[in-house]
Residue, then its C-alpha position, 0 to 999 in steps of 0.5 A: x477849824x478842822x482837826x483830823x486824826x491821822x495815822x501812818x502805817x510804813x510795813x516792809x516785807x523782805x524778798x523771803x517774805x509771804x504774800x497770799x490772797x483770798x477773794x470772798x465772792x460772798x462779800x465782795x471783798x479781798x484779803x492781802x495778807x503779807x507774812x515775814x519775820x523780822x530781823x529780831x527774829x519775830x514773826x509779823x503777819x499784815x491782813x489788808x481787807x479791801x473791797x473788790x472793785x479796789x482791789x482791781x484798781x491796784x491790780x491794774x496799777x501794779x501790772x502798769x507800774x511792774x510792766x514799765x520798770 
């Protein structure tokens, strides 16, 4: 038997929310750092550090999926 821990995490940025990138050229790694403030008034701040080579898969899948909606 096989027991794996698993964790799930949903965000929702609004249309007035913030989203800004960083590469580090020095690490080949890339920052997605989202930014909004919640409707309870608190502001939340997201930082997805990602290897580089897989931040150009999800640019080719966002361009993909943003050019045929």
């Amino acid at each position: 038997m096989m027991i794996a821990k698993k964790e799930n995490w949903n965000v929702e940025v609004s249309k007035s929310g913030n989203v800004s990138t960083y590469v580090h050229s020095w690490a080949d790694t890339v920052d997605l750092d989202f930014d909004d403030t919640g409707s309870d008034g608190v502001q939340r701040s997201v930082e997805v550090k990602v290897p580089l080579e897989l931040a150009r898969e999800l640019c080719l899948a966002l361009t993909s999926s943003i050019k045929a909606h």
